[in-house]
C-alpha positions as CSV (number, residue, x, y, z in Angstrom):
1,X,15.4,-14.8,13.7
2,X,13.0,-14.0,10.9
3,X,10.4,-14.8,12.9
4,X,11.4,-13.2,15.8
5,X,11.3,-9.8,13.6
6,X,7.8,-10.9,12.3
7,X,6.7,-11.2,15.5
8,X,8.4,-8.0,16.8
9,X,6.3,-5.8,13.9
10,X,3.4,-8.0,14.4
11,X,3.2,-6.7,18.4
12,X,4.0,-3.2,18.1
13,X,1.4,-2.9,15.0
14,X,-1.3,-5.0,16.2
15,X,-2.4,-2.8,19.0
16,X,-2.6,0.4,16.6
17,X,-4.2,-0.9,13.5
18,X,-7.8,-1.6,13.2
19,X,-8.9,-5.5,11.8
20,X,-4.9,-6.0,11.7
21,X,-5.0,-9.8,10.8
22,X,-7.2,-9.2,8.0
23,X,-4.8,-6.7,6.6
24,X,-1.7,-9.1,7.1
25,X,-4.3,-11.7,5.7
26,X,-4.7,-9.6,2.4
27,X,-0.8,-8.9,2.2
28,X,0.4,-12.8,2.5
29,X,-2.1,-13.0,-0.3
30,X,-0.6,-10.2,-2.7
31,X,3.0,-11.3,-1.3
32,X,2.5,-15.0,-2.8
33,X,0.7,-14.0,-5.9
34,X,3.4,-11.3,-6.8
35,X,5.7,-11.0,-10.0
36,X,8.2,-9.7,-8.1
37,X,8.4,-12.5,-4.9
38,X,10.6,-15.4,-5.7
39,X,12.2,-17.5,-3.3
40,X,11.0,-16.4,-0.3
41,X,12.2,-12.6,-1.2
42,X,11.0,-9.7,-3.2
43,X,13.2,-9.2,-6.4
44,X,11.7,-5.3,-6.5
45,X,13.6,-3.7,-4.0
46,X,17.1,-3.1,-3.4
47,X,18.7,-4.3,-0.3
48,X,19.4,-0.7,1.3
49,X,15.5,-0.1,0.8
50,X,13.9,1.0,4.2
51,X,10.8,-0.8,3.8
52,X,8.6,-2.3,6.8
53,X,10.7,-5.8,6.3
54,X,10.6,-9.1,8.6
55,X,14.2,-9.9,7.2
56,X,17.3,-9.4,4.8
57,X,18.9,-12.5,3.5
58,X,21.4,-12.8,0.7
59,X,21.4,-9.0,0.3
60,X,17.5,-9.5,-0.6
61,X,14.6,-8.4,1.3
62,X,11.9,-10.2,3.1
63,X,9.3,-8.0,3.0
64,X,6.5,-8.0,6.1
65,X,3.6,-9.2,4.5
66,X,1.5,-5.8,5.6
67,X,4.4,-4.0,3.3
68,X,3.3,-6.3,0.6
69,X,-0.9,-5.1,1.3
70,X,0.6,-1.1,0.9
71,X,3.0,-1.8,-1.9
72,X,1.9,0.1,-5.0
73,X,4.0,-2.7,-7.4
74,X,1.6,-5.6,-6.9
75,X,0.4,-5.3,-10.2
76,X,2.9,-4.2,-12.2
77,X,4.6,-6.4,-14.9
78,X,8.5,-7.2,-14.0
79,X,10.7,-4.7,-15.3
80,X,13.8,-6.2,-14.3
81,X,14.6,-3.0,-12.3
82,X,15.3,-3.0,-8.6
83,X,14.8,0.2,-6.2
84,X,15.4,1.5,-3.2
85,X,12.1,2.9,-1.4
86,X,11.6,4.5,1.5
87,X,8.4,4.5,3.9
88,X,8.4,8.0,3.1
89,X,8.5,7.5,-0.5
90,X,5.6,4.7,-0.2
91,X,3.6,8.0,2.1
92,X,4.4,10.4,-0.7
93,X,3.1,7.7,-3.2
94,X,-0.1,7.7,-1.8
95,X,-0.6,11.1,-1.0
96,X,0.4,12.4,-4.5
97,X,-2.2,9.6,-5.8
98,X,-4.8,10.4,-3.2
99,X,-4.7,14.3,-4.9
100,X,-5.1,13.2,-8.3
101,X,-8.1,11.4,-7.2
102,X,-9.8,13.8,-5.0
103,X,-9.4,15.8,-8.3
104,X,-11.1,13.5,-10.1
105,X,-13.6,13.4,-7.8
106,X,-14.5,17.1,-7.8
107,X,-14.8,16.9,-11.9
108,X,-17.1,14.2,-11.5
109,X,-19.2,15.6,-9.1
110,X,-19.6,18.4,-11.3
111,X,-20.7,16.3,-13.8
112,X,-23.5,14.7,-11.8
113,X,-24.5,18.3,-10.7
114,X,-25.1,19.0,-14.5
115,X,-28.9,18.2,-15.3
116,X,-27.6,16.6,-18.6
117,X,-25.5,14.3,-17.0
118,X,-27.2,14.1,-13.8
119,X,-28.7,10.7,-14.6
120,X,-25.6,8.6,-16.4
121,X,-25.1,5.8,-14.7
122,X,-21.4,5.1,-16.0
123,X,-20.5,9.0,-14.3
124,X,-22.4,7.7,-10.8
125,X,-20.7,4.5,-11.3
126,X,-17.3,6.4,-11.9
127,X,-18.2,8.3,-9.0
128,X,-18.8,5.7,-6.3
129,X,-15.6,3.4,-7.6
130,X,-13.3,6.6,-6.5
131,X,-15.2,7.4,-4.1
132,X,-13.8,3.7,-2.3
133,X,-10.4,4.1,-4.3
134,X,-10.0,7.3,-2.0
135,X,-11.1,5.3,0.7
136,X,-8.7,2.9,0.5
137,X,-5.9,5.5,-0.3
138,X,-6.8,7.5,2.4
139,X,-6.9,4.3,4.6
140,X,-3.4,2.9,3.3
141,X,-2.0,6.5,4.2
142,X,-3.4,5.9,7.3
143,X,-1.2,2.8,8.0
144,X,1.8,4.7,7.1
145,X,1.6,7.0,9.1
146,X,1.3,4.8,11.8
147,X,4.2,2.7,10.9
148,X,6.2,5.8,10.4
149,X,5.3,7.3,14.0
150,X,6.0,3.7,15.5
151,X,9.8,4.0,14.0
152,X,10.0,7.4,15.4
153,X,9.9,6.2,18.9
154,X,12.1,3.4,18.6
């Protein structure tokens, strides 16, 4: 039956999202390499979590390995908590953190703007490494959205 559910997400998201395997790819990667997945289950989350998940076993979750490429945890040291999250909370996430950079952004290009800074390389290198961070916020918001809009019509 897990499978079956894996399969089930796999169909009604592969047709939506661009380069889909690779991200599934990436998140197999980050699911086996995780703190917090043990057992075949992920120790982070609470059983009542609403989370894009390929199965519940044992009042644990099995998360779908694209959850595991959007989940903000991956590198986090194990706190022994568990939580319950939300899509939506995983959407706010990003968008909250997607602010903070944009902010970021804006200060650095002021900086670069300045003639006395205008030629530091560690503020163009700065720059350009938000510049993708953003990217791949922007992007990961992207996929939530998606997966939220596909839960609406089922």
């Amino acid at each position: 039956m897990e499978n079956f559910t894996r399969l089930s997400i796999d169909l009604a998201l592969s047709s939506r999202l661009k380069e889909y395997d690779k991200l599934v790819n990436e998140g197999e990667s980050k699911m086996r390499n995780c703190v917090f997945y043990i057992d075949g289950a992920c120790k982070k989350f609470h059983k009542n979590s609403k989370i894009l998940t390929a199965w519940k076993k044992d009042g644990e979750i099995v998360p779908h390995s694209l959850f595991c490429y959007l989940c903000p945890f991956y590198a986090f040291r194990d706190d022994g908590e568990r939580i319950t999250f939300t899509m939506y909370d995983l959407y706010v996430f990003y968008v909250e953190l997607k602010a903070r950079i944009e902010k970021d952004v804006i200060r650095l290009e002021e900086r670069l703007d300045d003639m006395t800074f205008s030629s530091s390389v560690f503020i163009r290198r700065r720059y350009n490494d938000m510049i993708n961070l953003l990217n791949d916020v922007q992007e990961k918001i992207d996929i939530i959205k998606t997966v939220l809009n596909i839960t609406k019509e089922i």
